[in-house]
mmCIF file of the N, C-alpha and C atoms, coordinates in Angstrom:
data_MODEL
# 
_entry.id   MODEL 
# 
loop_
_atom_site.group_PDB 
_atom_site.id 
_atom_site.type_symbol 
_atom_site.label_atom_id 
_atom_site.label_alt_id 
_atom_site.label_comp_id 
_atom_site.label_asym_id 
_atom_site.label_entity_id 
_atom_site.label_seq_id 
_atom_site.pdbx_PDB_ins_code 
_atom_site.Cartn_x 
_atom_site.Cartn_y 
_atom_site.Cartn_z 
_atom_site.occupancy 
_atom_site.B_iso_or_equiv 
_atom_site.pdbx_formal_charge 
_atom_site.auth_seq_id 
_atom_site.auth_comp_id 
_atom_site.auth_asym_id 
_atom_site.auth_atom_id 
_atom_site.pdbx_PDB_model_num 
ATOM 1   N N  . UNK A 1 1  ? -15.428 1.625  29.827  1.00 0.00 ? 1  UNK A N  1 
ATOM 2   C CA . UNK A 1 1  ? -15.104 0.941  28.582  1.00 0.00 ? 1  UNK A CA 1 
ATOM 3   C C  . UNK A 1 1  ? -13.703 1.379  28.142  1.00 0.00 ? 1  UNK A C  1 
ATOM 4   N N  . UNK A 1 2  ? -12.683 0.640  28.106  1.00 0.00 ? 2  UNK A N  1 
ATOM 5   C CA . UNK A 1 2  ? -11.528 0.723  27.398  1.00 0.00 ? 2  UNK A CA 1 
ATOM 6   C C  . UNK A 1 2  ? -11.600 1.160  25.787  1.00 0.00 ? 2  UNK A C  1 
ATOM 7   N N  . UNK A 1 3  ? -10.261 2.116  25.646  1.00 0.00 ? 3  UNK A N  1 
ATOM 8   C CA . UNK A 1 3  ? -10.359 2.633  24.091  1.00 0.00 ? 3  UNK A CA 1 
ATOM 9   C C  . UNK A 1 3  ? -9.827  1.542  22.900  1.00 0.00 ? 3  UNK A C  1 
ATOM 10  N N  . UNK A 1 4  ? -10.398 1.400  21.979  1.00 0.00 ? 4  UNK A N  1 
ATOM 11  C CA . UNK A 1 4  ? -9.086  0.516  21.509  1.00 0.00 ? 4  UNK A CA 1 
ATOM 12  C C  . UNK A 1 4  ? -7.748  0.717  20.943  1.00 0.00 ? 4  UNK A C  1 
ATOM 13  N N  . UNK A 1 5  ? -7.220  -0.560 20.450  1.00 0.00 ? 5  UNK A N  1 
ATOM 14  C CA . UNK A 1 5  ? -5.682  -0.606 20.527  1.00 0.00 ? 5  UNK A CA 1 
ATOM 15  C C  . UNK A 1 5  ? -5.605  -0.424 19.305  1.00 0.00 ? 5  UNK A C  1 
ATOM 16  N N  . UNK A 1 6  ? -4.689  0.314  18.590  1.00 0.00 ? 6  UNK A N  1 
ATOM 17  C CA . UNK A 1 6  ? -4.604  0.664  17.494  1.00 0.00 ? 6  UNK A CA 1 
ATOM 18  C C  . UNK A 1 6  ? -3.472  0.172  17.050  1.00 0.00 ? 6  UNK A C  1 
ATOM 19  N N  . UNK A 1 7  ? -2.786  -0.108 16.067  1.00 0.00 ? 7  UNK A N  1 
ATOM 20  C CA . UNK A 1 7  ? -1.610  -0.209 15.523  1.00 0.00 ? 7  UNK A CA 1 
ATOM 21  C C  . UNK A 1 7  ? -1.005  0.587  13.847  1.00 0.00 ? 7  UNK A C  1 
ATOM 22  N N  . UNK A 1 8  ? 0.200   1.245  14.083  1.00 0.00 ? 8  UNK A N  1 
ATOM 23  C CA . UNK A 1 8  ? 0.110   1.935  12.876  1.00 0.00 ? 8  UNK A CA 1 
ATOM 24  C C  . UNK A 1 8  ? 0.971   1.461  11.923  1.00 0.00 ? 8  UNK A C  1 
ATOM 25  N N  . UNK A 1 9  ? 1.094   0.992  10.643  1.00 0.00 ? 9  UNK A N  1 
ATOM 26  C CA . UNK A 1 9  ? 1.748   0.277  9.609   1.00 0.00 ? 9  UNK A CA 1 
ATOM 27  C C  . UNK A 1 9  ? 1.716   1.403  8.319   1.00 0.00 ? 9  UNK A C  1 
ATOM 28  N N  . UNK A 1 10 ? 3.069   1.190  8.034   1.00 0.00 ? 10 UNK A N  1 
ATOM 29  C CA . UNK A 1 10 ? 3.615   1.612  6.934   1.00 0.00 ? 10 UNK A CA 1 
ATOM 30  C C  . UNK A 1 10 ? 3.432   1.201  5.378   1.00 0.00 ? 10 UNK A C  1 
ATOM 31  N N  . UNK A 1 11 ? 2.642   1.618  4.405   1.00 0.00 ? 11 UNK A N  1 
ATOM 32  C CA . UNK A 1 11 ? 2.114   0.770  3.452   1.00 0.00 ? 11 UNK A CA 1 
ATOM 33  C C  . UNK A 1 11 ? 2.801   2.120  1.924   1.00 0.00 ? 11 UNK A C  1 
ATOM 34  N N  . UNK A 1 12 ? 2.778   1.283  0.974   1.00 0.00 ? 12 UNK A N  1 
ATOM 35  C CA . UNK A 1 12 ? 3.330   1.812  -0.177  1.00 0.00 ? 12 UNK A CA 1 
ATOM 36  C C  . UNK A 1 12 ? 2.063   1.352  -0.686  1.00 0.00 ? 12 UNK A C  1 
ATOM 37  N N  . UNK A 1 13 ? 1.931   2.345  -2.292  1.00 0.00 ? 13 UNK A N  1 
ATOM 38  C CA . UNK A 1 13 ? 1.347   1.783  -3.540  1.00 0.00 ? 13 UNK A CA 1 
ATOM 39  C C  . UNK A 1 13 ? 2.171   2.362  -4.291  1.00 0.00 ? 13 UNK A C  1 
ATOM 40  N N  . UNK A 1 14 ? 1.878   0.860  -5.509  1.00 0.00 ? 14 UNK A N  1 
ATOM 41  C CA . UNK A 1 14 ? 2.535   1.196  -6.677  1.00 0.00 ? 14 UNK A CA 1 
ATOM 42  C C  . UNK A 1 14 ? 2.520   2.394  -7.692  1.00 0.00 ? 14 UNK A C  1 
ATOM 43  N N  . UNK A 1 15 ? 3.759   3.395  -8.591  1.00 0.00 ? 15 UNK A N  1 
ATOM 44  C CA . UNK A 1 15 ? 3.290   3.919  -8.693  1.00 0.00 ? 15 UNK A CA 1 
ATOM 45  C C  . UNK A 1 15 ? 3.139   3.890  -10.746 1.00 0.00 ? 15 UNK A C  1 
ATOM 46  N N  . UNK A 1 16 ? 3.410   2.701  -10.891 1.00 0.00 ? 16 UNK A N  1 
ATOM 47  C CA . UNK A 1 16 ? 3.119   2.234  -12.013 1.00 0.00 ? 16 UNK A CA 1 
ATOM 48  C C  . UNK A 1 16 ? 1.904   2.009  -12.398 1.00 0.00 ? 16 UNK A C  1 
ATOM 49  N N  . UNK A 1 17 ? 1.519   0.892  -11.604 1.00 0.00 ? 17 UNK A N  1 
ATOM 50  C CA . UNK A 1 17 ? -0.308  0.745  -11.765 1.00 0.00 ? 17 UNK A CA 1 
ATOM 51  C C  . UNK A 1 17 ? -1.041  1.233  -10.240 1.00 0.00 ? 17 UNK A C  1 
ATOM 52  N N  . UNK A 1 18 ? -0.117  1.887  -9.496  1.00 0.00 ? 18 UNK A N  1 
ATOM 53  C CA . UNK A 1 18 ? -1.640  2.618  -8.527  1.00 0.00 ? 18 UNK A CA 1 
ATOM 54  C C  . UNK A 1 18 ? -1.899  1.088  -7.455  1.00 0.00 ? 18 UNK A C  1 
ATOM 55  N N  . UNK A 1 19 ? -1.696  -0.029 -7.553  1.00 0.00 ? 19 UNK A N  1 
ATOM 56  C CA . UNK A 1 19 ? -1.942  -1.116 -6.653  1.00 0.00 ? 19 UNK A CA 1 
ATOM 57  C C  . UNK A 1 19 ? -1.700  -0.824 -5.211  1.00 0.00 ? 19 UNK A C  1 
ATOM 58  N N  . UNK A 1 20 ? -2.216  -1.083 -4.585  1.00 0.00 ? 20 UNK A N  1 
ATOM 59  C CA . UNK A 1 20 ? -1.968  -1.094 -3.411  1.00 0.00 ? 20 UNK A CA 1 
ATOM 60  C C  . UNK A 1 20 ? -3.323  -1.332 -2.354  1.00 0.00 ? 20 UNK A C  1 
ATOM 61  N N  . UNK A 1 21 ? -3.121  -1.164 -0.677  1.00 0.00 ? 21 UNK A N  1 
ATOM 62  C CA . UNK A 1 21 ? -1.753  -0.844 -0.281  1.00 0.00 ? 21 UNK A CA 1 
ATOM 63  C C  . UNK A 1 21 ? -0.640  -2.330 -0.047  1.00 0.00 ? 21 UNK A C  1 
ATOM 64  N N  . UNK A 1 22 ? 0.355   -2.187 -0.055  1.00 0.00 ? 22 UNK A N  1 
ATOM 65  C CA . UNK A 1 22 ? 1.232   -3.397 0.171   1.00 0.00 ? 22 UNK A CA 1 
ATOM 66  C C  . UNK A 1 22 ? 2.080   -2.756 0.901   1.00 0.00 ? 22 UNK A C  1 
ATOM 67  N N  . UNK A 1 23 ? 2.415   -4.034 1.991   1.00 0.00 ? 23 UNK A N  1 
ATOM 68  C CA . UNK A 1 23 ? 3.412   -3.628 3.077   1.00 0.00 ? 23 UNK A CA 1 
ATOM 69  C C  . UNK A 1 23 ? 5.360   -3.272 2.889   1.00 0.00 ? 23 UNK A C  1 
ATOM 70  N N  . UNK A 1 24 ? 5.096   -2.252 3.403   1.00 0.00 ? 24 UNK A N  1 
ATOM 71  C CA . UNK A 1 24 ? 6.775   -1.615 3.080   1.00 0.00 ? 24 UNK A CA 1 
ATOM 72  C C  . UNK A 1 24 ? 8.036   -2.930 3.548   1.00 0.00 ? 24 UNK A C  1 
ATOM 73  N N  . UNK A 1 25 ? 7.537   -3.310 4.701   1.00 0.00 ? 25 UNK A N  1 
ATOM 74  C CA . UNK A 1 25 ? 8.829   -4.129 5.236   1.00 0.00 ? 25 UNK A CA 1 
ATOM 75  C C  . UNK A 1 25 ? 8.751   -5.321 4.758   1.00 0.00 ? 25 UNK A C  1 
ATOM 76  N N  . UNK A 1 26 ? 7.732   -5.614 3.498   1.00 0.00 ? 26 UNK A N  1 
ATOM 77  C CA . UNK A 1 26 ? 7.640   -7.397 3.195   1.00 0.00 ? 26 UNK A CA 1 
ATOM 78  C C  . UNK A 1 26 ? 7.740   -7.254 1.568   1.00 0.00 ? 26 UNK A C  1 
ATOM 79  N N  . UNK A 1 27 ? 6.814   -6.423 1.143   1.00 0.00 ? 27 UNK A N  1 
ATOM 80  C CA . UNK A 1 27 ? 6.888   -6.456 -0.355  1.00 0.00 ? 27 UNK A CA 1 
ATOM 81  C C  . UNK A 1 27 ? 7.550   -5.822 -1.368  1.00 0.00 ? 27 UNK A C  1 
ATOM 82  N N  . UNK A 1 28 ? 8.984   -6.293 -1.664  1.00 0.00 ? 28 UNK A N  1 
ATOM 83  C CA . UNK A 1 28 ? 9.820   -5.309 -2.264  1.00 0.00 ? 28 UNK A CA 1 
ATOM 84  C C  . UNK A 1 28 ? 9.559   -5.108 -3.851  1.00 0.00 ? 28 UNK A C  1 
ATOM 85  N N  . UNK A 1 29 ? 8.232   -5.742 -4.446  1.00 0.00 ? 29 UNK A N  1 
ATOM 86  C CA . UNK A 1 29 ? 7.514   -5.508 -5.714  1.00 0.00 ? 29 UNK A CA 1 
ATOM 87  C C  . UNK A 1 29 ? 6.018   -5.203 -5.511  1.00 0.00 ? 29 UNK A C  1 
ATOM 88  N N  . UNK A 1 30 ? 5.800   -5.047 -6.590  1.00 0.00 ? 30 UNK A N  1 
ATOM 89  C CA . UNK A 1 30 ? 3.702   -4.757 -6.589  1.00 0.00 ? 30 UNK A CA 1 
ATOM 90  C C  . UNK A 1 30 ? 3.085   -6.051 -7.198  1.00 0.00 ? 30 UNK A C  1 
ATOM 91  N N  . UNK A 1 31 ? 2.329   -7.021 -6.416  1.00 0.00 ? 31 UNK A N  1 
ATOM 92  C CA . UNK A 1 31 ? 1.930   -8.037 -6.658  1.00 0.00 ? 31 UNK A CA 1 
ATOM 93  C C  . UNK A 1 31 ? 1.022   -7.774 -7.798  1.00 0.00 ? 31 UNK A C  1 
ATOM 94  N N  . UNK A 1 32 ? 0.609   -6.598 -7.816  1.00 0.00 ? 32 UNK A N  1 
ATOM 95  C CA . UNK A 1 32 ? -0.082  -6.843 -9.868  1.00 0.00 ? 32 UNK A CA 1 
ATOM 96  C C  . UNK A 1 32 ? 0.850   -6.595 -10.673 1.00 0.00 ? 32 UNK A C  1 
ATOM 97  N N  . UNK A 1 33 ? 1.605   -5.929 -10.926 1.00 0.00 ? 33 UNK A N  1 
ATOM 98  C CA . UNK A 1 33 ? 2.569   -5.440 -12.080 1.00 0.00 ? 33 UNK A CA 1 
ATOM 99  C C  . UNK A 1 33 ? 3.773   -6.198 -11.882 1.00 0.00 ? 33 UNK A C  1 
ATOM 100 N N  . UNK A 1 34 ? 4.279   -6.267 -10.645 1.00 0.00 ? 34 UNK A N  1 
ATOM 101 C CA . UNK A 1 34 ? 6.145   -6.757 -10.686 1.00 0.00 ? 34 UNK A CA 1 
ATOM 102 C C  . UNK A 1 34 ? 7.186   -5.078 -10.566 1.00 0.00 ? 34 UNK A C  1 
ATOM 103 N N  . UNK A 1 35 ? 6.383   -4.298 -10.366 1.00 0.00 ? 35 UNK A N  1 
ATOM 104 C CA . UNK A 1 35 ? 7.199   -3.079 -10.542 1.00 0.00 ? 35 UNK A CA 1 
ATOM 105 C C  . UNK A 1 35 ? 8.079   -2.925 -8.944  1.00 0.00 ? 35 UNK A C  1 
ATOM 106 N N  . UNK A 1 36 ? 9.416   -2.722 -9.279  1.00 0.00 ? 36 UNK A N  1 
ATOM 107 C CA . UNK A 1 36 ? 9.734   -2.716 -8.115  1.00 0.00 ? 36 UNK A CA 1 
ATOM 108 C C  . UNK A 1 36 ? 9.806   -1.045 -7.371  1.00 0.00 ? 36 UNK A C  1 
ATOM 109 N N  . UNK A 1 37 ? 9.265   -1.449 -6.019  1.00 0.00 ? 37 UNK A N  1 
ATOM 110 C CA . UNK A 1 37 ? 9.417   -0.102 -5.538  1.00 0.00 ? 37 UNK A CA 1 
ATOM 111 C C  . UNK A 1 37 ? 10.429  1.034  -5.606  1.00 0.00 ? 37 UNK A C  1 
ATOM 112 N N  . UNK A 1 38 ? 9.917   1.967  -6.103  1.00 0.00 ? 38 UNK A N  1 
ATOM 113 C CA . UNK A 1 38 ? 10.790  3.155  -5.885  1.00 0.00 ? 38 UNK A CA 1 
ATOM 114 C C  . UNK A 1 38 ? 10.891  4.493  -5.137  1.00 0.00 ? 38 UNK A C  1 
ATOM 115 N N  . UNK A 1 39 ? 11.502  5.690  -5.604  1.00 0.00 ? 39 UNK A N  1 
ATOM 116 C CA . UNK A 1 39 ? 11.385  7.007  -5.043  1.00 0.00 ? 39 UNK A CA 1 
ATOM 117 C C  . UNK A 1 39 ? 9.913   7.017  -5.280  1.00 0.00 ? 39 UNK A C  1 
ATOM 118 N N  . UNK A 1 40 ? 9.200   7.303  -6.247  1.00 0.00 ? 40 UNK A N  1 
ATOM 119 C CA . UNK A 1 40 ? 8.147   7.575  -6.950  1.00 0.00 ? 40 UNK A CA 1 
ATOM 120 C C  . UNK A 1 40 ? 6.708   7.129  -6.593  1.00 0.00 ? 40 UNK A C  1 
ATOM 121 N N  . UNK A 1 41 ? 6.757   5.489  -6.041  1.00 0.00 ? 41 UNK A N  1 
ATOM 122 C CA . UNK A 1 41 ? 5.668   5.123  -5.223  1.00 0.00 ? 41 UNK A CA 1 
ATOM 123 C C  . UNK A 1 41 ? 5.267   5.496  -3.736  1.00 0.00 ? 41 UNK A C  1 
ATOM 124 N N  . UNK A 1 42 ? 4.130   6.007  -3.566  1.00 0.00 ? 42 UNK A N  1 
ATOM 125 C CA . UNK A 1 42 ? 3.411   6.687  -2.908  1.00 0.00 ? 42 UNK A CA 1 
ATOM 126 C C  . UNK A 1 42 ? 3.837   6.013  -1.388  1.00 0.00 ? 42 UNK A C  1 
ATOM 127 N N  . UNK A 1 43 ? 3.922   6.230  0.012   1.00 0.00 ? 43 UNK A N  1 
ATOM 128 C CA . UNK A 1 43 ? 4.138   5.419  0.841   1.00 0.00 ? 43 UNK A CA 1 
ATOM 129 C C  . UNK A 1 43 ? 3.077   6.162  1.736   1.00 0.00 ? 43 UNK A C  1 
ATOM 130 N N  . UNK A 1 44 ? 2.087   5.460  2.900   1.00 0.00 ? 44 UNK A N  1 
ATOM 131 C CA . UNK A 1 44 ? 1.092   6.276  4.143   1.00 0.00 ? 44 UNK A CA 1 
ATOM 132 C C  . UNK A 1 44 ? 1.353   5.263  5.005   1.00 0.00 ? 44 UNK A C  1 
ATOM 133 N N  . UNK A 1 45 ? 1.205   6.462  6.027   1.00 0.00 ? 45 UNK A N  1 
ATOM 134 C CA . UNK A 1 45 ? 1.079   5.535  7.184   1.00 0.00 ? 45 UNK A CA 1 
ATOM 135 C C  . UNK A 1 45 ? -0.525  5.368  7.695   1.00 0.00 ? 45 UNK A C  1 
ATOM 136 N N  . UNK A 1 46 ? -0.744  4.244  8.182   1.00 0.00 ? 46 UNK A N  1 
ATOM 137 C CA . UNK A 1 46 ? -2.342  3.820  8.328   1.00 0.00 ? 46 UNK A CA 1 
ATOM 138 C C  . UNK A 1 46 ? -2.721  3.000  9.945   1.00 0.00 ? 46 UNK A C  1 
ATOM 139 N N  . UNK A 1 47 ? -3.787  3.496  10.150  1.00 0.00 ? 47 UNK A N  1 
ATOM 140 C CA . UNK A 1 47 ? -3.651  3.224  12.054  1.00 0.00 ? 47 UNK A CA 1 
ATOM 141 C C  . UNK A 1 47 ? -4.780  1.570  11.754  1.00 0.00 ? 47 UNK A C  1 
ATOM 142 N N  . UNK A 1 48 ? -4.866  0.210  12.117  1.00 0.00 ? 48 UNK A N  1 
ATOM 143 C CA . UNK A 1 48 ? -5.514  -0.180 11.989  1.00 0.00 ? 48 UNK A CA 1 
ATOM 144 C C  . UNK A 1 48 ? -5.899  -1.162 13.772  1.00 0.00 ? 48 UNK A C  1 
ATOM 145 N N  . UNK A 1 49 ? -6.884  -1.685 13.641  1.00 0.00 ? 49 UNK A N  1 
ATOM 146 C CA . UNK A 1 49 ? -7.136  -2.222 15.193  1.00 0.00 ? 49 UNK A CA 1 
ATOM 147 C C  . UNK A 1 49 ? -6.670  -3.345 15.523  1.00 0.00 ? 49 UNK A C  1 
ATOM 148 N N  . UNK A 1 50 ? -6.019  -3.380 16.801  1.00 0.00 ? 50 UNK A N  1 
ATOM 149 C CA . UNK A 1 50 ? -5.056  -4.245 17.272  1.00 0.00 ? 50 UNK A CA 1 
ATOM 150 C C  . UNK A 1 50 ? -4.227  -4.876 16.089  1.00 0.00 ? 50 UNK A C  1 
ATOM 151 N N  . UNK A 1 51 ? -4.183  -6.565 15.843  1.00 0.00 ? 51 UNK A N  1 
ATOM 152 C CA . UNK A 1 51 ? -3.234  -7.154 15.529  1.00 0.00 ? 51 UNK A CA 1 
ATOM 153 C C  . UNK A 1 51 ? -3.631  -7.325 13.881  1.00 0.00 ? 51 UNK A C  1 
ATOM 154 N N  . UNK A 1 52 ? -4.497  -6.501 13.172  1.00 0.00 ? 52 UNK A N  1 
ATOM 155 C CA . UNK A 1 52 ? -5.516  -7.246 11.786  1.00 0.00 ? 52 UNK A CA 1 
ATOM 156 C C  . UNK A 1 52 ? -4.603  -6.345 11.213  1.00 0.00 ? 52 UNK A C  1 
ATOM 157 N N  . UNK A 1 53 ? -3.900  -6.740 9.777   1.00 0.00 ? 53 UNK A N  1 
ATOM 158 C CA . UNK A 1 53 ? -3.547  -6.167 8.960   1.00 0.00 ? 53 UNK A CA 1 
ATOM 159 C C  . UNK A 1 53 ? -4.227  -5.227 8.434   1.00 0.00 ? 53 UNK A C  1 
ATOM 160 N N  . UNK A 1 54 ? -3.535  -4.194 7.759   1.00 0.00 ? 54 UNK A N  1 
ATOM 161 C CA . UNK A 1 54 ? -4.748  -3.464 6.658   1.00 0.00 ? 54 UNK A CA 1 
ATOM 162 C C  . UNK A 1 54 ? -5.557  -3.627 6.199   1.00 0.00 ? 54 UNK A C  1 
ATOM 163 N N  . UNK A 1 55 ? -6.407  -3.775 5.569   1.00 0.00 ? 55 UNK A N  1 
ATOM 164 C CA . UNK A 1 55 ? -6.870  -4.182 4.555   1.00 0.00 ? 55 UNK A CA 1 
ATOM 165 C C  . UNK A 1 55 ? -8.104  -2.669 4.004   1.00 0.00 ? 55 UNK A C  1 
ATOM 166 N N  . UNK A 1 56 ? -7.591  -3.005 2.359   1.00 0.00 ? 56 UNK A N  1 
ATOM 167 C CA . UNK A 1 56 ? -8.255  -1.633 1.521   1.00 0.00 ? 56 UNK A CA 1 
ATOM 168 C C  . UNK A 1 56 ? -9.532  -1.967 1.503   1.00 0.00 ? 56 UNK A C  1 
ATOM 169 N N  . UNK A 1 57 ? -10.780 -0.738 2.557   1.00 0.00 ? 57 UNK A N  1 
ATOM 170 C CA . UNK A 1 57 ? -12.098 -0.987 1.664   1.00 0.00 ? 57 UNK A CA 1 
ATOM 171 C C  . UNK A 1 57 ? -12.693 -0.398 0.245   1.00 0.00 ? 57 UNK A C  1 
ATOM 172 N N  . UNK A 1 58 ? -12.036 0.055  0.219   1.00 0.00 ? 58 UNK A N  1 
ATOM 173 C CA . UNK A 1 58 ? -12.221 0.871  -1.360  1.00 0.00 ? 58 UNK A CA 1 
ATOM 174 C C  . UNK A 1 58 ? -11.982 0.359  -2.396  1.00 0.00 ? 58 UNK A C  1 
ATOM 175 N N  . UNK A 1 59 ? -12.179 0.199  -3.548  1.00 0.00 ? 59 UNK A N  1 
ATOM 176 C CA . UNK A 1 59 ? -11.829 -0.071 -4.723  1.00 0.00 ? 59 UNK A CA 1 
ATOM 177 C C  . UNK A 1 59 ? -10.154 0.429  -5.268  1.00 0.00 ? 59 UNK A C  1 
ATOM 178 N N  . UNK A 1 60 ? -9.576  -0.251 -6.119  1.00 0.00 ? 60 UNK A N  1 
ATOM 179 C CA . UNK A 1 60 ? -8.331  0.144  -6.179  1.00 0.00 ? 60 UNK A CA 1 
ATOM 180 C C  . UNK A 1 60 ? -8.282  1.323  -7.329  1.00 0.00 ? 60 UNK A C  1 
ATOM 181 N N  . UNK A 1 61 ? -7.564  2.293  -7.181  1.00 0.00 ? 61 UNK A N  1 
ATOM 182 C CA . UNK A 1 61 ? -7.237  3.278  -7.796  1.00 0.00 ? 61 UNK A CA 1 
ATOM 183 C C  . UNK A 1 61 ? -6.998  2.885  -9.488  1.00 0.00 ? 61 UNK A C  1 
ATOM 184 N N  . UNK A 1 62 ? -7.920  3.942  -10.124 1.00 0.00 ? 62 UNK A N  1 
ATOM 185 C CA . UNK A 1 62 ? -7.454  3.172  -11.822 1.00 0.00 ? 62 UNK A CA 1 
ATOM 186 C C  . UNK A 1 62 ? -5.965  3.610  -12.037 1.00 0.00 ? 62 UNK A C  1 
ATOM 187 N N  . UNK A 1 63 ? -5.641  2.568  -12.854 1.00 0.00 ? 63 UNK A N  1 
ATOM 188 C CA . UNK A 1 63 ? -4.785  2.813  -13.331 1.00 0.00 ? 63 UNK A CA 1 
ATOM 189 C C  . UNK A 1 63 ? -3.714  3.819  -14.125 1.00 0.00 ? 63 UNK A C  1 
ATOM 190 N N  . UNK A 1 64 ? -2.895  4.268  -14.224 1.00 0.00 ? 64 UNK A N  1 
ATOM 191 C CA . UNK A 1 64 ? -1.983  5.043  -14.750 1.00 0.00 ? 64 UNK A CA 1 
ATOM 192 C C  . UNK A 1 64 ? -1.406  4.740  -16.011 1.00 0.00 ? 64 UNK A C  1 
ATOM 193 N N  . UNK A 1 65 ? -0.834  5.639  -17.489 1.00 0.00 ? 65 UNK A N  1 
ATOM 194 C CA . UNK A 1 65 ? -0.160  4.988  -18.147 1.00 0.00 ? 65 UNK A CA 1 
ATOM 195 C C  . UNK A 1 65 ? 1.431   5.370  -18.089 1.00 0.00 ? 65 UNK A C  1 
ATOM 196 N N  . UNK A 1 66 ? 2.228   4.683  -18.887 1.00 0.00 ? 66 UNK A N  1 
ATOM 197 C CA . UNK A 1 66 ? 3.102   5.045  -18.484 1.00 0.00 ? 66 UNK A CA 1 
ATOM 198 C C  . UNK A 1 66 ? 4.063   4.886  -19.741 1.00 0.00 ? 66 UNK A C  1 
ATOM 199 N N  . UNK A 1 67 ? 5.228   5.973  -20.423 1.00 0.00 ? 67 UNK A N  1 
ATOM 200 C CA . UNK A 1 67 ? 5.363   5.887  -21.920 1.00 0.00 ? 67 UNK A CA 1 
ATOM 201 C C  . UNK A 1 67 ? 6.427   5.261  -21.437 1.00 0.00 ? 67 UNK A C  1 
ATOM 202 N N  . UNK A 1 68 ? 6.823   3.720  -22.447 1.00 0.00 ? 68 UNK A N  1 
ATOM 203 C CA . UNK A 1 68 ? 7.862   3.235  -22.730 1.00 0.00 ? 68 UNK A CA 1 
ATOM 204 C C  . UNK A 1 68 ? 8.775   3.587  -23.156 1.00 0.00 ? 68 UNK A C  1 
ATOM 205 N N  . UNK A 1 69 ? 10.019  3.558  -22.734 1.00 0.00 ? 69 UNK A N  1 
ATOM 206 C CA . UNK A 1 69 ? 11.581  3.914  -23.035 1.00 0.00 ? 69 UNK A CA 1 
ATOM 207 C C  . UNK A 1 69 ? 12.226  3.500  -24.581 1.00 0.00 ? 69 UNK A C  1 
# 
């Protein structure tokens, strides 16, 4: 039996509202908030099988607040 094929992708979450994961080389904002990526948002690398994108089974991380300027 052959092992399988893994592939490893680079994913950020936001670190405004915690969203994620969203892909580093496509999404240069956080599709819930609009926050654009920065130093500050979290980035992992994640091994998934063959050609299937990520995808989160977990529930998304609650949210964060954050004091206005």
């Amino acid at each position: 039996m052959s092992r399988p094929s893994y592939k490893r992708f680079v994913v950020w979450f936001c670190d405004y509202c915690n969203f994620g994961p969203l892909n580093l080389s496509r999404d240069t904002h956080c599709a819930n908030c609009s926050h654009q990526r920065c130093a500050y948002c979290r980035t992992e690398s994640i091994k998934s099988l063959g050609s299937l994108s990520p995808v989160r089974t977990k529930g998304t991380p609650e949210a964060t607040t954050h004091d206005s300027e």
